[in-house]
C-alpha positions in Angstrom: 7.0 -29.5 20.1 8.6 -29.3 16.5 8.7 -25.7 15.4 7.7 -25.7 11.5 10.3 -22.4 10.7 8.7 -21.9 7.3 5.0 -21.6 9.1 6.8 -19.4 11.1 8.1 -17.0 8.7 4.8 -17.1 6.5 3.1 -16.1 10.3 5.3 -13.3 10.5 4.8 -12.4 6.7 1.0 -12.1 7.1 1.0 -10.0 10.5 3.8 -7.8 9.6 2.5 -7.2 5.7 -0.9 -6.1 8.0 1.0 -4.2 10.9 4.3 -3.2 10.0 5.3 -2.2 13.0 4.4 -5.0 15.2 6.6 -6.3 17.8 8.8 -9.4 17.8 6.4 -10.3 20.8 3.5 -9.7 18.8 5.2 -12.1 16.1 5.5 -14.9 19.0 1.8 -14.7 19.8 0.8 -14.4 16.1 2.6 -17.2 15.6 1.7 -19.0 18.5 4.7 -19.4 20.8 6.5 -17.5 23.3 9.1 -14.6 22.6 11.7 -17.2 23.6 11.4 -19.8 21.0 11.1 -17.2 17.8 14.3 -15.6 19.8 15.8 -19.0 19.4 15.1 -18.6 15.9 15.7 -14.9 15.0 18.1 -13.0 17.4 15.7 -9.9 17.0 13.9 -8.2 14.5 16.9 -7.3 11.9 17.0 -11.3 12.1 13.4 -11.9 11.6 13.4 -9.4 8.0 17.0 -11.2 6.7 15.0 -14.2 6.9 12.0 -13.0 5.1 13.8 -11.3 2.6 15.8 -14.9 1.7 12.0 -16.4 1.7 10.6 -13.3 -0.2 13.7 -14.0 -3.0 12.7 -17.3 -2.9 9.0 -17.4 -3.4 9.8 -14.4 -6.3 12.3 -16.8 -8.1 9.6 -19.6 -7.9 7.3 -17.6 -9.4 9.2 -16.6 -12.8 10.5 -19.4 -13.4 7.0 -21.1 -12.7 6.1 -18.2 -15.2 7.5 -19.5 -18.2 8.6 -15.8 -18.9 10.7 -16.8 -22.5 7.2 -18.6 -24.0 4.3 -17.3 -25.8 4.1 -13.4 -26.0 4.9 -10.6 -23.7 1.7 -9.9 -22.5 0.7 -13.5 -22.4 3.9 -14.2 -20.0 3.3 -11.1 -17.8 -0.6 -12.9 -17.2 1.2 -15.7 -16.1 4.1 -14.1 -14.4 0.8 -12.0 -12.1 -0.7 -15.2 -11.2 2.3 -17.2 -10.2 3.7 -14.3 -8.3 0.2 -14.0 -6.1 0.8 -16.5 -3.3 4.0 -14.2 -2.6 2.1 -10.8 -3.2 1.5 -9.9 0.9 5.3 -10.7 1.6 6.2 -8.4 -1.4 4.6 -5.6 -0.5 6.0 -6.0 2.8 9.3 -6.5 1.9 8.8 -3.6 -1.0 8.3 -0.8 2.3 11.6 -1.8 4.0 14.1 -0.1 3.2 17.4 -2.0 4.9 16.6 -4.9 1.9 18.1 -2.7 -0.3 21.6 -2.6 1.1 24.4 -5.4 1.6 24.4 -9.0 0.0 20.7 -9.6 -0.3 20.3 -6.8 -2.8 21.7 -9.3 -5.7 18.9 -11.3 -5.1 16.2 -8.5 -5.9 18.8 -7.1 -8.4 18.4 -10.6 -10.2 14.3 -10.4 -10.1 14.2 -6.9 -10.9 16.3 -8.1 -14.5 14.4 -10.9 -15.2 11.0 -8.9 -14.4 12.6 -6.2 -16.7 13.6 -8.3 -19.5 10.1 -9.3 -20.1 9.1 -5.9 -20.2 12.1 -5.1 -22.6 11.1 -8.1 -24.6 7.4 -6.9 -25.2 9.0 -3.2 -26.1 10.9 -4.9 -28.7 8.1 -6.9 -30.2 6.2 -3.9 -30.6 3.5 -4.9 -28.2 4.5 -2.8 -25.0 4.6 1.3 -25.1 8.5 2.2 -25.4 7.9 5.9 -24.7 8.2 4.1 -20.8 11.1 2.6 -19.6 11.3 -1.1 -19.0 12.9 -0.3 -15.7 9.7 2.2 -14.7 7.3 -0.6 -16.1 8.9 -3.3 -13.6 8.5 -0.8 -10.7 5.0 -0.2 -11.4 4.3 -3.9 -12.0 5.7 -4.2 -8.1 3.8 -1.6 -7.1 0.1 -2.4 -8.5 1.1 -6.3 -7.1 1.5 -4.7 -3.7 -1.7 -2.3 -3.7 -3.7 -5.4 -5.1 -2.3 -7.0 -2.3 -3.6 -4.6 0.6 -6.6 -3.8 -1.3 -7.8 -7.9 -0.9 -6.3 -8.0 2.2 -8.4 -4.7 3.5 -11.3 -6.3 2.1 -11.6 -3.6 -0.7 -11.6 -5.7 -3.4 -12.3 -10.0 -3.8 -8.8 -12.0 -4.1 -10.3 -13.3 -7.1 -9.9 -10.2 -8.7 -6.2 -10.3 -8.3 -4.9 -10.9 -11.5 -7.4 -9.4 -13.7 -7.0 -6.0 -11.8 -3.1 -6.0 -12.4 -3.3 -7.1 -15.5 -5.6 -5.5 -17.0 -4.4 -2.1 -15.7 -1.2 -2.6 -16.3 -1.6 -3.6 -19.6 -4.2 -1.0 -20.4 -1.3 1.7 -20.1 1.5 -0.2 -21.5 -0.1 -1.4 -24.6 1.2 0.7 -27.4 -1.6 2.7 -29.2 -2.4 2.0 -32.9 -3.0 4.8 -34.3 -5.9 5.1 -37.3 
């Protein structure tokens, strides 16, 4: 039996984005295979994230450059930059709460997402449609962070995934938009 490594991954994604903590055996039977073929593919756990990460920066890069983040205006690019980056949202906000990604080789690979996530945000600052009383730097953390409670919200069941965009969006853009004053 062929072992798809992707399916694999994207297995592990959804149950660990759910249960964090879940065992490498837990992974096996998630995915539907013994411990000893995902050990075949990931030495242990450390092995299992490394991979996820690479998929994670991956599905992320996809998504801006599906994004089209140097057309139309800011906030028009960050509507599309929201729905692009949704098939990745649950292996972000995994990937988000693990704090060994941050360290070593992988970290230029978020380092180059968070600047191109940032730039946009920098760009909207600069043609007067975002607030610049907030950093672009904050703005990009709070754009991950709002895509990762959307994400646990739909999975939970709190809210209907077709309300994943519009709740990001609208929110995020409802506290970024610079006030006119009259």
């Amino acid at each position: 039996m062929t072992v798809d490594r992707e399916q694999m991954l994207r297995t592990a994604a959804a149950l660990l984005t759910r249960r964090p903590t879940a065992t490498m055996d837990e992974v096996a039977r998630a995915a539907g295979m013994g411990r000893a073929t995902l050990h075949r593919h990931f030495a242990g756990r450390d092995a299992l994230i490394r991979a996820l990460e690479r998929l994670g920066i991956q599905e992320m890069e996809t998504a801006l450059d599906a994004a089209r983040l140097d057309e139309g205006t800011a906030d028009e690019a960050l509507r599309r930059l929201v729905a692009c980056v949704e098939p990745a949202a649950g292996l972000l906000s995994f990937l988000l709460t693990e704090n060994q990604l941050f360290e070593g080789e992988v970290y230029d690979g978020w380092a180059r997402i968070d600047a191109r996530f940032s730039a946009l945000f920098q760009r909207g600052q600069e043609e007067g449609v975002f607030r610049i009383d907030l950093s672009h730097v904050w703005l990009t953390d709070a754009l991950y962070g709002l895509i990762s409670s959307a994400s646990w919200s739909i999975q939970d069941g709190r809210v209907a995934r077709k309300d994943f965009q519009h709740m990001i969006v609208e929110l995020l853009l409802g506290g970024v938009h610079r006030s006119v004053k009259r």
